[in-house]
Backbone as JSON Lines, residues from 0, in Angstrom:
{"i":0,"aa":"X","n":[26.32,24.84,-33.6],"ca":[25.7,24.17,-32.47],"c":[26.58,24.37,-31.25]}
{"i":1,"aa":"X","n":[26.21,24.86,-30.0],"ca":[26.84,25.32,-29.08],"c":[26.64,23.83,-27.82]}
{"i":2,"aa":"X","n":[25.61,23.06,-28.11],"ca":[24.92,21.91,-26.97],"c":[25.79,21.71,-26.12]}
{"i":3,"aa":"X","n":[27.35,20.67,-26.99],"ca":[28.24,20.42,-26.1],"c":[28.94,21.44,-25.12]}
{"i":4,"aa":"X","n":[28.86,22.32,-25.89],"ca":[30.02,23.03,-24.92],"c":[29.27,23.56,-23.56]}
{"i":5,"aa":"X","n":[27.8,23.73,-24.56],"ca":[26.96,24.2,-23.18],"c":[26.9,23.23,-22.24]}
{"i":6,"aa":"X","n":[26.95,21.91,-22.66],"ca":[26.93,20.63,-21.55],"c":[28.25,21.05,-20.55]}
{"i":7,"aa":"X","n":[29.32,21.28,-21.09],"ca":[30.71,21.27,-20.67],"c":[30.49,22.05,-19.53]}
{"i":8,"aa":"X","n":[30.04,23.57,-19.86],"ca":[30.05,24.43,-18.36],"c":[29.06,24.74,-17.76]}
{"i":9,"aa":"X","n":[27.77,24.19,-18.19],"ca":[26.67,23.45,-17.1],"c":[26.02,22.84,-17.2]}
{"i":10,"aa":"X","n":[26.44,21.65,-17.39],"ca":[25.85,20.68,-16.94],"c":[24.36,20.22,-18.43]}
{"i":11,"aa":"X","n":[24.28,19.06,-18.21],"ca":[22.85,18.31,-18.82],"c":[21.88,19.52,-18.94]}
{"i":12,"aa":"X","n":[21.28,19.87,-17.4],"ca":[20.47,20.64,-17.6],"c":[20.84,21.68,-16.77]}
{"i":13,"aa":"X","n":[20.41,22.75,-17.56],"ca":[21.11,24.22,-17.49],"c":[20.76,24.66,-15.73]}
{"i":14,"aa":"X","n":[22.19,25.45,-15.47],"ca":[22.07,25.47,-14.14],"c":[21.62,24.32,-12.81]}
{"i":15,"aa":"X","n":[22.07,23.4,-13.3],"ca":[21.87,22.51,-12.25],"c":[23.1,21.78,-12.42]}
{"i":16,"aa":"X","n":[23.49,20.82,-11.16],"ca":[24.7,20.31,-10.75],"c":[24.37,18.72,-11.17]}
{"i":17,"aa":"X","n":[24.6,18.36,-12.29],"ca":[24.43,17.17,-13.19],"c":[25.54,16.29,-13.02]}
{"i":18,"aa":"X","n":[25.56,14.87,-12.53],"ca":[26.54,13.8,-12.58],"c":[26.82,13.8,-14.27]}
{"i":19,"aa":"X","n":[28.28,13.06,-13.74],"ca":[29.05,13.03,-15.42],"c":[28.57,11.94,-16.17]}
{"i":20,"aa":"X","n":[27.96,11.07,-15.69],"ca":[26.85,9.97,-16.57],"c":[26.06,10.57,-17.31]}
{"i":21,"aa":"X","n":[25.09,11.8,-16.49],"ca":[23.65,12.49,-17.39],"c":[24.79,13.72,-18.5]}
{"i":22,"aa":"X","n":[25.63,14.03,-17.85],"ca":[26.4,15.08,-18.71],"c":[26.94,14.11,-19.74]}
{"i":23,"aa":"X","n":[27.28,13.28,-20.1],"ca":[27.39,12.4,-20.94],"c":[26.55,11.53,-21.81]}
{"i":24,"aa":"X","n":[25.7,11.53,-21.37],"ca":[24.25,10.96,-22.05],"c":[23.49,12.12,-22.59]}
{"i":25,"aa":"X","n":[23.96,13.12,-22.25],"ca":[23.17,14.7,-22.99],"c":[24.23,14.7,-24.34]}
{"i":26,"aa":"X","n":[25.19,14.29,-23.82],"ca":[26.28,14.93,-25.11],"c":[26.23,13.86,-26.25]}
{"i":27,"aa":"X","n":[26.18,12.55,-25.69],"ca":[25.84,11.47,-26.96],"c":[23.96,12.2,-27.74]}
{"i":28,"aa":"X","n":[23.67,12.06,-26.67],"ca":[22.14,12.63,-27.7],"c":[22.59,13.97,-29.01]}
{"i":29,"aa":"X","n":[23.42,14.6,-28.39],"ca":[23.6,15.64,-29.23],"c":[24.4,15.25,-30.22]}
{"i":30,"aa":"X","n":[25.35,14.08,-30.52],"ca":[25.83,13.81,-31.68],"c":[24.57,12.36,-32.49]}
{"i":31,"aa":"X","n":[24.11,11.76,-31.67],"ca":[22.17,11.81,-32.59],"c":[22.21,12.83,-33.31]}
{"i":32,"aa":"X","n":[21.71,14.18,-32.89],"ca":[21.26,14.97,-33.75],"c":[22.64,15.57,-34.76]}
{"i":33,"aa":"X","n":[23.52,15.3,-34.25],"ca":[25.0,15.55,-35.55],"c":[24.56,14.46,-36.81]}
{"i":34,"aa":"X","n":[24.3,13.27,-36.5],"ca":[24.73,12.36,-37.52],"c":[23.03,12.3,-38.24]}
{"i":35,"aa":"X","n":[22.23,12.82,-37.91],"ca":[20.82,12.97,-38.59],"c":[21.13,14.25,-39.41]}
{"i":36,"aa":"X","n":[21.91,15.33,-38.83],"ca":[22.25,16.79,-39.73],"c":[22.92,15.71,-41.22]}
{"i":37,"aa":"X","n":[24.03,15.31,-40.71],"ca":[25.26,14.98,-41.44],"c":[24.26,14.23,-42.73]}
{"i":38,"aa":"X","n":[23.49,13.06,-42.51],"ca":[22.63,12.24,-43.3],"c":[21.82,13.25,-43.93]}
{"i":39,"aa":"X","n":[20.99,14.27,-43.08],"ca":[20.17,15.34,-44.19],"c":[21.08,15.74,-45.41]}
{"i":40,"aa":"X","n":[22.13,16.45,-44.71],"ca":[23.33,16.84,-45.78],"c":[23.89,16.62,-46.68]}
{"i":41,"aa":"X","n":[24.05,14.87,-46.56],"ca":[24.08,14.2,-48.02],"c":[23.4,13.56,-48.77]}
{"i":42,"aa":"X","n":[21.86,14.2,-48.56],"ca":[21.04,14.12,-49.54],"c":[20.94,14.94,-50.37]}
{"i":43,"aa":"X","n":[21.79,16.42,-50.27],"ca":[21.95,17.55,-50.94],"c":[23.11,17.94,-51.32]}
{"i":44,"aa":"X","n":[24.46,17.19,-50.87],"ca":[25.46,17.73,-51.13],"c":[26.49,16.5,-51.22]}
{"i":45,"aa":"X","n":[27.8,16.2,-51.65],"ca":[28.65,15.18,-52.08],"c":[29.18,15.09,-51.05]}
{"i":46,"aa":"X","n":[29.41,16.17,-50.38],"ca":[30.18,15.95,-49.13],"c":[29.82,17.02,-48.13]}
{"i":47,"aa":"X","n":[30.24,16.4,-46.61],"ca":[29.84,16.98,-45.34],"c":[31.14,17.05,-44.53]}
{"i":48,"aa":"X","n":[31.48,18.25,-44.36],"ca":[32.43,18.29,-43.65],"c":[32.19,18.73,-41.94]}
{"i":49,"aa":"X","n":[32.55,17.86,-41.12],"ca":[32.2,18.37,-39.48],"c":[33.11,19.24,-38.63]}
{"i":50,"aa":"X","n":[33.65,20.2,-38.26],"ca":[34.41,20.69,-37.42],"c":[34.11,21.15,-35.76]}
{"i":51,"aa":"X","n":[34.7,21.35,-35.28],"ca":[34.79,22.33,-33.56],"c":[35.29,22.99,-33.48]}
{"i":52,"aa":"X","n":[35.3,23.91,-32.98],"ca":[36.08,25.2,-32.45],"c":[37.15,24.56,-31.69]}
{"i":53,"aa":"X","n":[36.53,23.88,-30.49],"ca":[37.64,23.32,-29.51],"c":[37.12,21.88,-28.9]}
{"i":54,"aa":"X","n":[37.85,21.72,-28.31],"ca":[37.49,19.64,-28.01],"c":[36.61,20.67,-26.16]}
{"i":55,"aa":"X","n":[35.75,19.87,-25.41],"ca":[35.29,20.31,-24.52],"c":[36.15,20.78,-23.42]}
{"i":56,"aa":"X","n":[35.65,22.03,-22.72],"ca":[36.21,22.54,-21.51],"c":[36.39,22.27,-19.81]}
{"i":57,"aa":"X","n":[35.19,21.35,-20.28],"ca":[34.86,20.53,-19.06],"c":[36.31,20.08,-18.15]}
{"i":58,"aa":"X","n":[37.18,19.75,-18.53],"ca":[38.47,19.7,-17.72],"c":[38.57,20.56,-17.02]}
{"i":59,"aa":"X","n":[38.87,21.74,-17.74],"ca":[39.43,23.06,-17.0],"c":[38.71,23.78,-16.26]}
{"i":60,"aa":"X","n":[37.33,23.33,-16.11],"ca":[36.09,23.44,-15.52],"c":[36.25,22.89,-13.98]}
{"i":61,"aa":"X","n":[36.52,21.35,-14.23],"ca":[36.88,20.65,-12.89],"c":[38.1,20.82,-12.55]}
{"i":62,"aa":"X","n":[38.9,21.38,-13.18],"ca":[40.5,21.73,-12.53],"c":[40.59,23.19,-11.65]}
{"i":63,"aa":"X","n":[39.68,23.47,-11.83],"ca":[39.38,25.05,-11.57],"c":[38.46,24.95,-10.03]}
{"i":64,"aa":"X","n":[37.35,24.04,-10.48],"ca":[36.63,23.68,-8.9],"c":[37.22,22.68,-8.12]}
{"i":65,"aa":"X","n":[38.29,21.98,-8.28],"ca":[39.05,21.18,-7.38],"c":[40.68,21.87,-7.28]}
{"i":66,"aa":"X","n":[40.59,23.51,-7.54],"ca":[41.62,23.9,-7.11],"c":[43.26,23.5,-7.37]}
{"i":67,"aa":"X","n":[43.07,23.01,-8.84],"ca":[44.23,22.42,-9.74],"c":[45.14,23.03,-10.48]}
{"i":68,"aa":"X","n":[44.54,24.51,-10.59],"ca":[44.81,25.49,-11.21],"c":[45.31,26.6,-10.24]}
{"i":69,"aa":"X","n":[46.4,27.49,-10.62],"ca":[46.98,28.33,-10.19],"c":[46.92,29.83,-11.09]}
{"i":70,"aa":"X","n":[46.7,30.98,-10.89],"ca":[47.01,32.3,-11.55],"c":[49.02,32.43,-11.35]}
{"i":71,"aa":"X","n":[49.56,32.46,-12.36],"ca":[50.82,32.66,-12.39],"c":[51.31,34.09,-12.27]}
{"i":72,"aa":"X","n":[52.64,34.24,-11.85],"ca":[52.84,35.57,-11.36],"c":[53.4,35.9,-12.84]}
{"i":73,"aa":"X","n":[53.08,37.26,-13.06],"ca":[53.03,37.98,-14.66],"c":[53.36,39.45,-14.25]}
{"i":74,"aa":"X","n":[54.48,39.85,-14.23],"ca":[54.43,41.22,-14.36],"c":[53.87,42.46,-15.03]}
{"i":75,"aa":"X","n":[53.58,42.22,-16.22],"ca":[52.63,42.94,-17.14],"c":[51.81,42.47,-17.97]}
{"i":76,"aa":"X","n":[50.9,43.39,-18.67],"ca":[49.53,42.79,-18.69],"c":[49.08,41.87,-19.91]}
{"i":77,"aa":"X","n":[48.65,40.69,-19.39],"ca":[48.75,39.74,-20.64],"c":[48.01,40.29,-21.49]}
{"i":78,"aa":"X","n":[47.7,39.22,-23.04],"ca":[46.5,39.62,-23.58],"c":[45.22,38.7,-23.64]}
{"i":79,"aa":"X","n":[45.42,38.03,-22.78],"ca":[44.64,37.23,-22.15],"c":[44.94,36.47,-20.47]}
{"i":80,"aa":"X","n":[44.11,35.3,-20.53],"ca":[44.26,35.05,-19.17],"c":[45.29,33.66,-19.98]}
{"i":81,"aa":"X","n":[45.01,33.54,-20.93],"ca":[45.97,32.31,-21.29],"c":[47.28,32.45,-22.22]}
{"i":82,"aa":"X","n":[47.78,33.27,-22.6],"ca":[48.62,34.26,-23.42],"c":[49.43,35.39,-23.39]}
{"i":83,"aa":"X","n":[50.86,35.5,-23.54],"ca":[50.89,37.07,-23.83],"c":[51.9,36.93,-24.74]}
{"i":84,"aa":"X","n":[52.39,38.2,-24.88],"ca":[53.62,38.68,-25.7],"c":[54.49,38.67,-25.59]}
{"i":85,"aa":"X","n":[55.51,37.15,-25.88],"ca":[57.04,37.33,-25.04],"c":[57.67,38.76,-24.9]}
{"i":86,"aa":"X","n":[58.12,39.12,-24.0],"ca":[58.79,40.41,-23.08],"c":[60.35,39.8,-23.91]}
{"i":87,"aa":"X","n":[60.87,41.22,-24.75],"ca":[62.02,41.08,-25.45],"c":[63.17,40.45,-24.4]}
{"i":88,"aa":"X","n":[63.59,39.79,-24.48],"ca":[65.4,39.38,-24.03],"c":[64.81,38.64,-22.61]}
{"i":89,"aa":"X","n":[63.91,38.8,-22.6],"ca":[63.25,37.71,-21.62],"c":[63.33,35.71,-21.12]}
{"i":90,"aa":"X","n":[63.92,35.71,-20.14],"ca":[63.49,34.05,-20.32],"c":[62.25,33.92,-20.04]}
{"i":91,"aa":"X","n":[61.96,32.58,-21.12],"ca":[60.49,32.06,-20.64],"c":[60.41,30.93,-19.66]}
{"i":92,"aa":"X","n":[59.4,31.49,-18.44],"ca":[59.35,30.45,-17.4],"c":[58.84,29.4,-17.77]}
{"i":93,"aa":"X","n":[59.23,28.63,-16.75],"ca":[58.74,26.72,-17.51],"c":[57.34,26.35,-17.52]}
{"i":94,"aa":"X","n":[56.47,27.35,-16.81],"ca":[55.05,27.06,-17.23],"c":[54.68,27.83,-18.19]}
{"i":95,"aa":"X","n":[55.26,28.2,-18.86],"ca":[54.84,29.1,-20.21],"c":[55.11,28.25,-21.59]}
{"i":96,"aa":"X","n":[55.23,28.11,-22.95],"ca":[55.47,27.47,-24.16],"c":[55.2,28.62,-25.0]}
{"i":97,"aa":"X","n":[56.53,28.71,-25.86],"ca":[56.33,29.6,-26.81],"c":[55.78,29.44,-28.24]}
{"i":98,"aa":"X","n":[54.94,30.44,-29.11],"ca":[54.13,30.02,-30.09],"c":[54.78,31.07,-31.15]}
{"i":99,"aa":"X","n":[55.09,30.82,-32.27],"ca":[55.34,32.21,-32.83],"c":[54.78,32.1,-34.04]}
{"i":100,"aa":"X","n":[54.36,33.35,-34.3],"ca":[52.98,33.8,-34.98],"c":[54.47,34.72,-36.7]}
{"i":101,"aa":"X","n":[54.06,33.74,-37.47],"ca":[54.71,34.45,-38.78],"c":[54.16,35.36,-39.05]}
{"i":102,"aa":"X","n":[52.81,35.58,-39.33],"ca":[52.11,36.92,-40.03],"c":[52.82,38.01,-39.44]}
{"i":103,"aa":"X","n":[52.59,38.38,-38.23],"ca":[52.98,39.1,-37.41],"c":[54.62,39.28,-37.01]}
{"i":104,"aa":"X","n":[55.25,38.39,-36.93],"ca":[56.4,38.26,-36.53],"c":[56.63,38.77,-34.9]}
{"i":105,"aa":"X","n":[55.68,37.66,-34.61],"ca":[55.34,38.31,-32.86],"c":[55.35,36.55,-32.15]}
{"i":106,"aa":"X","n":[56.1,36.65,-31.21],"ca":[55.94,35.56,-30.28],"c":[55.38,35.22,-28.88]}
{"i":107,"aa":"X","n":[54.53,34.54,-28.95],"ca":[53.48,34.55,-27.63],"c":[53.96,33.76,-26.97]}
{"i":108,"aa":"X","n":[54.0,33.85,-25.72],"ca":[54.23,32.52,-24.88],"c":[52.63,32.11,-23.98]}
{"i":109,"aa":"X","n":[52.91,30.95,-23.97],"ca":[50.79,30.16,-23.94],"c":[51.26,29.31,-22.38]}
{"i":110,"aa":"X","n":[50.37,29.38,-21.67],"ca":[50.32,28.96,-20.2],"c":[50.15,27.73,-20.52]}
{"i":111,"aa":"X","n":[50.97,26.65,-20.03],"ca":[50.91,25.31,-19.94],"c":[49.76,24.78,-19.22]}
{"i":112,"aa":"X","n":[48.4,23.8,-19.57],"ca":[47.86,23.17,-19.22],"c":[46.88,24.2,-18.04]}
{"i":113,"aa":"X","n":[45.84,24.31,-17.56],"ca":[44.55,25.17,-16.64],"c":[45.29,26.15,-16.0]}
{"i":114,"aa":"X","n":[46.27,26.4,-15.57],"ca":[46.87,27.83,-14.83],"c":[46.45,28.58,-16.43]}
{"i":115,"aa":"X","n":[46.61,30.13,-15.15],"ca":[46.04,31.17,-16.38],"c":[47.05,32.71,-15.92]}
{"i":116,"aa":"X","n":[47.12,33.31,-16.49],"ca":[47.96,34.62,-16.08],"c":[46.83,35.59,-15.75]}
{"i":117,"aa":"X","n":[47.47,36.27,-14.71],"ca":[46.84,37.27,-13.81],"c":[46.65,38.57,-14.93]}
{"i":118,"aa":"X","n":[44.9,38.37,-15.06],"ca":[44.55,39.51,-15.87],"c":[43.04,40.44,-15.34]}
{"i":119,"aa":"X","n":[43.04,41.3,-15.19],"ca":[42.31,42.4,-14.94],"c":[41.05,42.82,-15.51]}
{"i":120,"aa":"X","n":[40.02,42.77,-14.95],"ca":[38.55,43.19,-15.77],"c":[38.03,42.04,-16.64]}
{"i":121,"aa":"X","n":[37.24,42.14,-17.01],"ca":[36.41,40.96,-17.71],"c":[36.09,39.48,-16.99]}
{"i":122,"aa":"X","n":[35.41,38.88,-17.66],"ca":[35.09,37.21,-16.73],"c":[36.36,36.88,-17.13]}
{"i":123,"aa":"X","n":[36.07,35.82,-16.02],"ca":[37.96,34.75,-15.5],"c":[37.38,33.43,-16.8]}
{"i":124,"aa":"X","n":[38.59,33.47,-17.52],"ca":[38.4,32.7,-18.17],"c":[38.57,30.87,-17.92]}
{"i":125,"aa":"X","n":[38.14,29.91,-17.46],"ca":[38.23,28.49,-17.41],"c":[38.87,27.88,-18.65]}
{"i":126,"aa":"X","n":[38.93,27.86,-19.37],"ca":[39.45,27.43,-20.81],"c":[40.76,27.54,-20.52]}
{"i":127,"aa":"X","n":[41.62,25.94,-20.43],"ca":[43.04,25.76,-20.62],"c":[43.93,26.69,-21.62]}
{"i":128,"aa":"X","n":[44.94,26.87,-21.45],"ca":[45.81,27.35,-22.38],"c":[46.81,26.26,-23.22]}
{"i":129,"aa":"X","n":[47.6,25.3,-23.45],"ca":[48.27,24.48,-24.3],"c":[47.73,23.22,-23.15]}
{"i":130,"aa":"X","n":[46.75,23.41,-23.72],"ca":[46.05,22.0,-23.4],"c":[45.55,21.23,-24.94]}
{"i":131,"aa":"X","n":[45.3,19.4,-24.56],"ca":[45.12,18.6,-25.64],"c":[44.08,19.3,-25.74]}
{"i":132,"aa":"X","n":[42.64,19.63,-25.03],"ca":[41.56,20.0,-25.86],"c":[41.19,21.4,-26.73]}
{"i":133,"aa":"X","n":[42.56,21.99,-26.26],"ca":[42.59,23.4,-26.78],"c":[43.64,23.29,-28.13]}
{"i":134,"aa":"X","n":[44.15,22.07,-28.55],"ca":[45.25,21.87,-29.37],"c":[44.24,21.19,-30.5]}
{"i":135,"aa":"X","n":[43.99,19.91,-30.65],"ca":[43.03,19.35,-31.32],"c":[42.02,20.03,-31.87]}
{"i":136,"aa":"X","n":[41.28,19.9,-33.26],"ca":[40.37,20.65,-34.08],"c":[39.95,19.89,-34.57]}
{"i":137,"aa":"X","n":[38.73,18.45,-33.86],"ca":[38.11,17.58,-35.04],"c":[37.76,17.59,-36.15]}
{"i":138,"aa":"X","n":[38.18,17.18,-37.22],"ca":[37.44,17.34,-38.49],"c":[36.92,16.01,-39.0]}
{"i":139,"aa":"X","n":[36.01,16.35,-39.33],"ca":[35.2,14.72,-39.96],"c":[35.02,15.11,-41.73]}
{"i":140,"aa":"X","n":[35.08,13.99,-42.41],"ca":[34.66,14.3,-43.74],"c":[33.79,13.1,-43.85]}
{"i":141,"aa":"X","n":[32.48,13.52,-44.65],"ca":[31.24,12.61,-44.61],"c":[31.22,12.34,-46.18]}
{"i":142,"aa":"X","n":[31.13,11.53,-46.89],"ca":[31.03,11.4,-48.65],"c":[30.06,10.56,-48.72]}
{"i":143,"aa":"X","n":[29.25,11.2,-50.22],"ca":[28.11,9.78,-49.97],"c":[28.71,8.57,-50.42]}
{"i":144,"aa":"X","n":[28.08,7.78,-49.77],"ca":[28.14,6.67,-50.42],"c":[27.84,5.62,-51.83]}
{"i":145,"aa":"X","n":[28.44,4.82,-52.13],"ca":[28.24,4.76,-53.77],"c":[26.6,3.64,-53.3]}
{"i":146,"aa":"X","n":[25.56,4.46,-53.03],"ca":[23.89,3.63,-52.99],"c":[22.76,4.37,-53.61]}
{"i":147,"aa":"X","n":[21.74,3.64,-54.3],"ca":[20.87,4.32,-54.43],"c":[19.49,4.86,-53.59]}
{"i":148,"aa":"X","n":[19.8,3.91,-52.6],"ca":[19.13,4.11,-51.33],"c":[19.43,5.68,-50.12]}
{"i":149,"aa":"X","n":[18.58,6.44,-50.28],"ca":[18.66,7.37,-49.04],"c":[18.96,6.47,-47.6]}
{"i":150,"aa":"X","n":[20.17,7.32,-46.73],"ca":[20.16,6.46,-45.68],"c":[19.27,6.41,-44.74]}
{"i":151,"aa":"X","n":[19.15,5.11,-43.63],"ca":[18.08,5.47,-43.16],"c":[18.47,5.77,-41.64]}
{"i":152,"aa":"X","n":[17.54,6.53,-40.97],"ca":[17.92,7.54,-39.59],"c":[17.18,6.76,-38.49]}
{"i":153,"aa":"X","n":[17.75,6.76,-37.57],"ca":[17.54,6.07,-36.54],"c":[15.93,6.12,-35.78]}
{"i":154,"aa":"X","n":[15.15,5.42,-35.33],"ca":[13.57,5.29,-34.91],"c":[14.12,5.9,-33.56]}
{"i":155,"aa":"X","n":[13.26,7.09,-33.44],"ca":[13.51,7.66,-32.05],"c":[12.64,6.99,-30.74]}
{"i":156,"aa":"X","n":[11.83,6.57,-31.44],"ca":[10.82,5.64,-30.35],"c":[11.66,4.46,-29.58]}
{"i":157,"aa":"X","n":[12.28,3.98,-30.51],"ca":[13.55,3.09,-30.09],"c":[14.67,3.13,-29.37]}
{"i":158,"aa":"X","n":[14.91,4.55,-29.22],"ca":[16.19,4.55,-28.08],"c":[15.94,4.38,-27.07]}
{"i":159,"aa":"X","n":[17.12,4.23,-26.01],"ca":[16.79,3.66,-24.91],"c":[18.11,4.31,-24.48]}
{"i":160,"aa":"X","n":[18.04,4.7,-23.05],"ca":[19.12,5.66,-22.73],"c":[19.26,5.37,-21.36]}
{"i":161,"aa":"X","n":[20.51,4.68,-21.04],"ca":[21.01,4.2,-19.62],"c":[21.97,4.93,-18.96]}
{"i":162,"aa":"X","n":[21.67,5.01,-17.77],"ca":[23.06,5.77,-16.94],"c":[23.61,4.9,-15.82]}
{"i":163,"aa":"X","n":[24.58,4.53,-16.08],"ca":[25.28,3.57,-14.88],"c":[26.48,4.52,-14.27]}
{"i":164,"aa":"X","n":[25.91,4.44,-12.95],"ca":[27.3,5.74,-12.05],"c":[28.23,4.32,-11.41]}
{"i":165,"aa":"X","n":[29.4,4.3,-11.05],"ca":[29.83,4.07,-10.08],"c":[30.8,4.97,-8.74]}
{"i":166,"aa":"X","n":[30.47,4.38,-7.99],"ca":[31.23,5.48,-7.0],"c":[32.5,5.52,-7.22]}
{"i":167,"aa":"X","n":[33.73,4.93,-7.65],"ca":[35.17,4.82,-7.57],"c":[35.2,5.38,-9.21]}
{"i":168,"aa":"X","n":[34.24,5.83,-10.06],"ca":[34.82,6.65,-11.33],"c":[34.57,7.92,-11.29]}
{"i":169,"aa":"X","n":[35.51,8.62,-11.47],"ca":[35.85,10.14,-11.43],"c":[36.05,10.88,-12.12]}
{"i":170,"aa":"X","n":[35.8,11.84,-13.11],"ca":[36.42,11.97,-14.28],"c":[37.23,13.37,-13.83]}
């Protein structure tokens, strides 16, 4: 399921410039339809396990359109806009954090928080580099419960879906 993330980099509804109330009231609807999957699921299986790729981008989204973010100076060519290959005998600058990769026996250094390293060709990537939402990997574990009762799923006729803005909240 891609919903959230699609909420993250536009908005509620696609291509349009959506307050963070409706972008938030799109994204609760979409875990509705998580926890109706999750309930189908353990009518067929003992257990449901939930994961993400990544926690939402939406930060680095608004750090990026309020100009929070910087391209760092990089002498050679990363392998990403958020990543490269520590440069042997090199110090690492203080917006960088080093990661080191055992398989490989290769050490990356990862751009601290929405700055990104100056990289060439392809789309500009928005997605933080050692950021909390790029660090975190939700996992949920769902087990049935000891009932003989199927659970029961929420009356959709019944929801009711409010948006309260105020002007002094910002996210």
């Amino acid at each position: 399921m891609r919903e959230i993330d699609n909420i993250s980099h536009d908005g509620a509804a696609k291509h349009e410039n959506c307050s963070p109330s409706q972008n938030i009231a799109a994204t609760l609807a979409v875990f509705e339809d998580i926890a109706n999957r999750v309930a189908t699921g353990l009518t067929s299986y003992e257990r449901v396990v939930l994961t993400a790729d990544h926690g939402s981008s939406r930060l680095a989204v608004l750090a990026r359109e309020k100009g929070l973010d910087e391209t760092l100076q990089w002498s050679e060519e990363p392998r990403d806009w958020r990543y490269a290959v520590a440069p042997p005998n090199a110090e690492r600058p203080p917006e960088l954090e080093p990661s080191y990769n055992a398989e490989n026996n290769v050490t990356y250094w990862v751009v601290r928080g929405y700055n990104r390293l100056p990289k060439k060709g392809g789309k500009l990537s928005v997605h933080g580099g050692a950021t909390l939402e790029e660090r975190l990997v939700p996992i949920i574990v769902f087990s049935k419960a000891k009932s003989d009762r199927a659970p029961k799923l929420p009356d959709k006729q019944k929801t009711v879906e409010q948006l309260v803005e105020k002007a002094d909240f910002d996210i």
